[in-house]
N, C-alpha and C positions, 0 to 999 in steps of 0.2 A: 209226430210234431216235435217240437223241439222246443229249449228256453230262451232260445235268441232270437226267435220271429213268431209271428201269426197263422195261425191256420191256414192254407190256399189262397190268392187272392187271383182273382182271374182279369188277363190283361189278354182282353177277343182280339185285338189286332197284331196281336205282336207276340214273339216266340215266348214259350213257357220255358225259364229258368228254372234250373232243379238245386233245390238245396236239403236242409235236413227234411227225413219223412216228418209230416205233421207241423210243419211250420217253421222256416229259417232255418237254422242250421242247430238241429238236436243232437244234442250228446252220441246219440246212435246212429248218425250219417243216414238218416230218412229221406225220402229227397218231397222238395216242396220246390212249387213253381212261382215267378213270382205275380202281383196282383196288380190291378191298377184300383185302388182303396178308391172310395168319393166320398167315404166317411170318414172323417183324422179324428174320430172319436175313436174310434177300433183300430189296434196295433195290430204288429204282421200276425199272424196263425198259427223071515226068519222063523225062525221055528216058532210051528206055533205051538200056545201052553197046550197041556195035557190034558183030555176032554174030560171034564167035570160029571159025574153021574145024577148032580142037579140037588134040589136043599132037598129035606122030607119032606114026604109026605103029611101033611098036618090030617090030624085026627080031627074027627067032627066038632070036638073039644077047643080046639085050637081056634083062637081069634082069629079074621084075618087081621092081613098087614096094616096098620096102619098108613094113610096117603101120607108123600111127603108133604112136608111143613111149606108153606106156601112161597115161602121167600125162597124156596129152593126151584120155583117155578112161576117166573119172574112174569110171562108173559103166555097163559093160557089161551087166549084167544087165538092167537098164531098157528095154531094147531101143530107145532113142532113138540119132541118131545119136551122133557126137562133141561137135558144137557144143551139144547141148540136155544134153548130160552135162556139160559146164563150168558151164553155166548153173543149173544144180542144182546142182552144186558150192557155184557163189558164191551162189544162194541160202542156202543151207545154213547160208556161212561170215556170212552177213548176219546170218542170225536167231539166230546163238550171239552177235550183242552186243544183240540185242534185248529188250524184256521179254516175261515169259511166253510160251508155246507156240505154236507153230502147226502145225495139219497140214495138210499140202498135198498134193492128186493132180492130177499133168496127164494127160491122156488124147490120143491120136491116133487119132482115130475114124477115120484112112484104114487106120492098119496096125494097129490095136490094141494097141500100144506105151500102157502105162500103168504112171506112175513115183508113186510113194505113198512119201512122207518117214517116218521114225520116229513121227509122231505123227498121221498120217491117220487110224487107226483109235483116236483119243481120245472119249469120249462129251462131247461139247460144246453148252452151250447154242446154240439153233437161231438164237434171234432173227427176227427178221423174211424169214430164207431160205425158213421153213418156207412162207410164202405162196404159192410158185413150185407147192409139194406141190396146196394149196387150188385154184388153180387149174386144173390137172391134175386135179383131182377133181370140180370141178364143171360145167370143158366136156365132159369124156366121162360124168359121169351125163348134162345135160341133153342130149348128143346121144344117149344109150340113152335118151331118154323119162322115164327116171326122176327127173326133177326137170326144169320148165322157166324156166329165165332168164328173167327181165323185164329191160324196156332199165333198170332200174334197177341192176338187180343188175349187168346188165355195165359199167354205169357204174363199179361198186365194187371189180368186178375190175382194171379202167384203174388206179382209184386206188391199189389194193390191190399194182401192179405197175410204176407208175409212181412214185409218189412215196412208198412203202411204208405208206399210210394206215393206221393199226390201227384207226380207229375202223370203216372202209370192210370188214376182214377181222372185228373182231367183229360185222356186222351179217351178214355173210355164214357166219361160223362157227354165231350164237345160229340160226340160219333155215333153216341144213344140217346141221346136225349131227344129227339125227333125234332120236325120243324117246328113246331109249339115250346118246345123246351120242357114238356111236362111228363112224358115219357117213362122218367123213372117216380118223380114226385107221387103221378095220378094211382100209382102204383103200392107205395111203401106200405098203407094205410092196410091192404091185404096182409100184409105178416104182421101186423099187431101195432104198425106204429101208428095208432090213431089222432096221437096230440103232435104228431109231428109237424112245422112249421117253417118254412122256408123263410129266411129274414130277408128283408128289402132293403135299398140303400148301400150296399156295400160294394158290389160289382153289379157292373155291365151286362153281366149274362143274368140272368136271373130265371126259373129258380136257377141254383147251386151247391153243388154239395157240400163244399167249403161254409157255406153261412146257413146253417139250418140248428133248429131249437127243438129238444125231444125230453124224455124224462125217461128214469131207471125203470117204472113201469112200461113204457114202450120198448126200451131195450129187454127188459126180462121177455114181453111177449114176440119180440124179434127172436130174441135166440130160440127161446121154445119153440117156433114156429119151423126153424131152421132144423132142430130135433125129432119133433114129432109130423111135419107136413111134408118136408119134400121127399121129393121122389128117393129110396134106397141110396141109388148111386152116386145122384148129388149129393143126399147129405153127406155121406162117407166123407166126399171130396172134401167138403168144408169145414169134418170136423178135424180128418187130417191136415191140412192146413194152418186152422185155428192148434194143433197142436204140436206144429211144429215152426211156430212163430221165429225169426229173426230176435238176436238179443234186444233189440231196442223196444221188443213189445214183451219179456220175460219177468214183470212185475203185474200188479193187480190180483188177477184169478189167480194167475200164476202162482204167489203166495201159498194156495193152496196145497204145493207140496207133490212133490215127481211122484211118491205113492197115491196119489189121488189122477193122475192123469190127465192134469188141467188141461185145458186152452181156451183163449181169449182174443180177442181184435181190444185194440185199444187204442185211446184217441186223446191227443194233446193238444194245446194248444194257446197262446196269448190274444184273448180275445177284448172287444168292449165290453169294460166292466173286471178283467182278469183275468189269471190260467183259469183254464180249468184241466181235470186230470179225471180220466172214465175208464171205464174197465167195463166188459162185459164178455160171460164167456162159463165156462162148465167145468163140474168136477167128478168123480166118482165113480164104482161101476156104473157101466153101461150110461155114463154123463147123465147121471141123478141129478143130481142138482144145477140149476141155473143160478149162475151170483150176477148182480148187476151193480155199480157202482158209480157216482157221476159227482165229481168235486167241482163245487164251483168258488174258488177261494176268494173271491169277492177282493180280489186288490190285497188282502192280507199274506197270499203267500205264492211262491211262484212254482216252479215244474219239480224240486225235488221235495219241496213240502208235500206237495199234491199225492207225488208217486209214491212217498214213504205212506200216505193216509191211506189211500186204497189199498196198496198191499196189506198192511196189517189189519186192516176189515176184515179182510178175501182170508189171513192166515188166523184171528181171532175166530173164524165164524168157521172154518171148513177143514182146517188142520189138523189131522185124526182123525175126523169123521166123514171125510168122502176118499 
């Protein structure tokens, strides 16, 4: 998406215009098509150290340790260690000088340790995250037969995931969405997105991928689902993908650092109400961790405020430890 227009807007009768991915024309040459709005409330879219032979052996004599002091373990419920509880901490204390909201879920897909801020469960426009949904939906219809891919179409999924192409997800939305239009919608709720909400009033087409409302808890249980559910091959596909993003999707998860191995789908956008700026995406061996991330800067800030807050979430909370 971009800081010079709106998310998608879809105009059914007439050719889709391509401009930056994720809304008007972004910094990153995205391509976004244009919309026919019927809301003018809503704007456009090394070495390692020496192995240690370990402390003594304490004699039966020997107390144990003493637990740390509590304030060194800021958020025990979370069931994360100590060090990932400061680090929430100081996320925390980061985004009370920030503009507008964010909600945030990290997840530990080894021990199932999952930490959701005040505002993970916010309904938040999707942006161009929701594409991650789409293609979840159309490699498992076309390997149940029910719909078959042409090398065109996966071409639009590369695009549609690589450089967040809107124009690549409305050709692939108007062509799956069936005659109901509900094809992918009746669908999402299977990978986890339960609060997902398609918004009305805004286009013609309705549902639309371009106007839909979700929260950092549905993107945590999308991507999870992307990790631990689909079939071997697929997910490979997706996480290679997600890990070799175009520059204009190389912030958010990203943040978290070439040694952690991130990748991320990410989603921009000037919507009713403001940017918003989302990240969702993994880090670590064997993508341990799922981070989710969803700014809604409420009119207070626009695309590069958004993008500097989710990075340094995604690099306060994962940097060094995935």
């Amino acid at each position: 998406m971009s800081p010079a227009g709106r998310c998608a807007r879809v105009l059914i009768a007439a050719a889709v215009l391509v401009a930056a991915a994720g809304c008007g024309s972004a910094p990153s040459g995205e391509m976004s098509p244009a919309h026919l709005v019927l809301n003018p409330a809503s704007s456009s879219h090394t070495t390692p150290p020496p192995v240690s032979a370990g402390p003594p052996v304490a004699s039966a004599s020997t107390p144990p340790p003493a637990p740390p002091p509590a304030a060194e373990c800021p958020l025990p419920q979370s069931g994360f260690d100590c060090d990932f509880q400061r680090r929430f901490a100081s996320a925390e204390a980061y985004l009370a000088k920030r503009p507008g909201t964010v909600g945030i879920v990290v997840h530990d897909r080894k021990t199932g340790a999952v930490w959701h801020n005040g505002h993970a469960g916010d309904p938040t426009w999707t942006a161009s995250t929701i594409k991650l949904a789409m293609t979840v939906n159309l490699l498992l219809r076309d390997r149940a037969g029910e719909i078959a891919l042409t090398v065109e179409d996966r071409g639009l999924i590369h695009a549609m995931l690589n450089s967040s192409d809107d124009n690549a997800a409305d050709t692939l939305w108007f062509r799956y969405a069936g005659a109901d239009h509900m094809a992918f919608n009746n669908a999402f709720s299977g990978y986890g997105m339960t609060s997902l909400a398609p918004q009305r009033g805004f286009a013609d087409f309705y549902p639309y991928w371009g106007f839909q409302k979700c929260t950092a808890d549905d993107l945590d249980r999308l991507m999870s689902y992307v990790l631990g559910e689909l079939p071997a091959d697929l997910r490979d596909y997706v996480v290679g993908e997600l890990r070799g993003v175009a520059p204009n999707q190389q912030w958010g998860v990203w943040a978290a650092g070439p040694a952690a191995r991130p990748g991320n789908k990410n989603g921009w956008s000037s919507e009713q109400g403001g940017w918003v700026m989302n990240t969702v995406g993994f880090a670590g061996p064997a993508e341990r961790y799922v981070f989710a991330a969803m700014n809604n800067l409420r009119g207070k800030g626009g695309y590069d405020a958004g993008k500097a807050t989710v990075s340094e979430i995604a690099r306060i909370i994962l940097a060094g430890r995935a």
